[in-house]
N, C-alpha and C positions, 0 to 999 in steps of 0.2 A: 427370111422372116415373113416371106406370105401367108404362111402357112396359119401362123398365130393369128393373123390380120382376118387371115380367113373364117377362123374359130371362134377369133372375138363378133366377126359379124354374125356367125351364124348364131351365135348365142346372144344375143340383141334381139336381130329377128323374133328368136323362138321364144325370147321372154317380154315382148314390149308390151304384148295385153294383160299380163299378171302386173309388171310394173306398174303399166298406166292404172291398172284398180286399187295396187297396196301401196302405191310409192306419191302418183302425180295428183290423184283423185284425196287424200286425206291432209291432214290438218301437219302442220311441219311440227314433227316429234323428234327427241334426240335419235328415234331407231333411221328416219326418214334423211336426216342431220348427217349419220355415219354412214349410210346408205350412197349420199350422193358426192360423200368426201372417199369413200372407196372406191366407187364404179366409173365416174366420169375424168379422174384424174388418168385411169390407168387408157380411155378411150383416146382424149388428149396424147399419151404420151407413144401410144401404137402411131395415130396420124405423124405425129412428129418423125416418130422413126421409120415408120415407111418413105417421107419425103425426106428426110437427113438422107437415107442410104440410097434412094435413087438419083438422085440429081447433085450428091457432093461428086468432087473432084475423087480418083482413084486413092490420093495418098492420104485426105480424108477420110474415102471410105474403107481404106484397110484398118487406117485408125480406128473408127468408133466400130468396127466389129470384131477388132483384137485380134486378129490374125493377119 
């Protein structure tokens, strides 16, 4: 799964100065509302599963990655 982890960074990077102008700079709108109920959950939940999968036990980690 680094791979994703890596895709999600790089697309943070390449979009924080659009963000910071249409997202952190304006006035809290339902568009800004749905904006940060989609994008931060999914940030959260990559961190989660890159530390779940490297540092669980083996019989754990075959578990949460189904095979």
């Amino acid at each position: 799964m680094p791979h994703i982890s890596a895709l999600l960074a790089y697309d943070i990077l390449l979009n924080i100065g659009r963000e910071k102008e249409l997202i952190w700079k304006q006035e809290l709108r339902a568009s800004t509302a749905i904006y940060f109920f989609l994008r931060y959950p999914v940030i959260a939940f990559q961190i989660f599963n890159v530390y779940a999968t490297e540092y669980a036990t083996p019989e754990v980690s075959t578990y949460y990655r189904g095979y």
